[in-house]
N, C-alpha and C positions, 0 to 999 in steps of 0.2 A: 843730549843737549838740545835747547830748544828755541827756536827763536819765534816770539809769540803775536800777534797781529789781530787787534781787532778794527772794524770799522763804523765813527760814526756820524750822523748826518751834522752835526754841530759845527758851528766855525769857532766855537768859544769852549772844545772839551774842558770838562773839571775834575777835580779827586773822583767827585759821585761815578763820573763817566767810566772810573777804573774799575771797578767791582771784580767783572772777570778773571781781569788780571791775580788779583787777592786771593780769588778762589783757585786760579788754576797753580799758582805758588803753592797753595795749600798740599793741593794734592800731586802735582809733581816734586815740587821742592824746588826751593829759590836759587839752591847752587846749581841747577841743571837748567837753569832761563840764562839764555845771552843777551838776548835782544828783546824790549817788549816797548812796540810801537803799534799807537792809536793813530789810525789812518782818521783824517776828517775834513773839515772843508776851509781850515785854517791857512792865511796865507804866508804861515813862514814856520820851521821849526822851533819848537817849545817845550821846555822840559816839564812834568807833571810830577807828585808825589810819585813814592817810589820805582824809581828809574823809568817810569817812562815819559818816552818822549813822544811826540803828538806830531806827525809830519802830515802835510798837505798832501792830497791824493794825487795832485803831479809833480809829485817829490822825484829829483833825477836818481838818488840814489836809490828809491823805492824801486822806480821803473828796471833799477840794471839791476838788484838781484834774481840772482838763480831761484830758477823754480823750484 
């Protein structure tokens, strides 16, 4: 299982901003992703085309997951 993270310099991420995401579905397979959160410079949580969500980079809940 996988919980997936990317980061980007935007404060306004879009569908475009996903791509990765798309690919990495691809080849791992979408029932084995928990979690897929776009880190960026947005100031509040936001939901994106397929499930992911967009958190600010000093997201509290960011900060407290385990490494």
């Amino acid at each position: 299982m996988y919980d997936i993270m990317e980061a980007k310099w935007s404060e306004h991420p879009s569908a475009d901003d996903t791509r990765a995401f798309r690919e990495f579905e691809a080849i791992a397979g979408e029932k084995r992703i928990l979690t897929k959160l776009l880190i960026c410079r947005t100031r509040n949580r936001f939901p994106l085309p397929g499930g992911i969500t967009a958190v600010p980079i000093d997201d509290e809940q960011l900060a407290s997951r385990p490494v």
